[in-house]
Structures are given as C-alpha cells and as structure tokens.
C-alpha positions as CSV (number, residue, x, y, z in Angstrom):
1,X,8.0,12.9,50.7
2,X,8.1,9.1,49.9
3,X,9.3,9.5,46.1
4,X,12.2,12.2,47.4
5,X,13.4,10.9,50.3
6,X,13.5,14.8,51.6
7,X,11.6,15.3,54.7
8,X,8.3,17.7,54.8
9,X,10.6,20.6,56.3
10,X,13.0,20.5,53.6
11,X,10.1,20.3,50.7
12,X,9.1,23.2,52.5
13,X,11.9,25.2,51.9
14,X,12.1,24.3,48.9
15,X,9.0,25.1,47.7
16,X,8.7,28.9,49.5
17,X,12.2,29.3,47.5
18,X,10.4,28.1,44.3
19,X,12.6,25.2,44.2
20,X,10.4,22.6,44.0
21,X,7.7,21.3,41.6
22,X,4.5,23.6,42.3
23,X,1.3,21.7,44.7
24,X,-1.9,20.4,43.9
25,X,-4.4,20.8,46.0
26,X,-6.3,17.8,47.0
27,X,-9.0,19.2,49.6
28,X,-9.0,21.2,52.2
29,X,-5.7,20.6,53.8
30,X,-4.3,18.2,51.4
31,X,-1.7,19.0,48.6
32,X,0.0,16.1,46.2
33,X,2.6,16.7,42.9
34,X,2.5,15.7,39.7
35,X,4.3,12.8,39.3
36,X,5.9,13.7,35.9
37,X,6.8,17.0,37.6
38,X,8.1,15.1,40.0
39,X,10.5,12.8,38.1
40,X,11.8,15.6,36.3
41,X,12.9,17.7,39.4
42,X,14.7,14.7,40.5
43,X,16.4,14.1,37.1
44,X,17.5,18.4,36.8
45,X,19.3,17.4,40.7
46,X,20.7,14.5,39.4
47,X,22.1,16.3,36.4
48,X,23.4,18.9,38.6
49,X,25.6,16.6,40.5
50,X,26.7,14.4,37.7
51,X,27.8,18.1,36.1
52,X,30.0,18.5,39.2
C-alpha cells in the first residue's frame, strides 16, 4: 500500500480483477509483492497515461 499509494480496498479490486501483481504469502494471514513486480506494474500505469 505504501509503495502505491492505493488503499488496501482498491489493491483489492485490483487484484480479484487480475490487475495487480500476484501475492506472496508471508504466513498465515500475511501477503507481500515482489518488489520488481511491483515497479513494473507502476511503470505499464504510467505508460498508460503518458500514451493518453
């Protein structure tokens, strides 16, 4: 939530739609995202508006 700046409803969303970078489970009721993954989610969005 901290890198995107999206709140944990919206990540939500976006993952059940497949829109967002798949989880990593951590333990028990813990999840995380690769970083990398991460980084290049945010740089397909920011293509995607600079293309608008």
């Amino acid at each position: 939530m901290k890198r995107t700046s999206l709140s944990l409803t919206f990540i939500k969303r976006l993952r059940k739609a497949g829109d967002f970078p798949l989880a990593v489970p951590l333990g028990d009721r813990r999840i995380g995202f690769l970083e990398r993954e991460l980084d290049q989610w945010i740089n397909a969005r920011a293509a995607m508006r600079a293309a608008a």
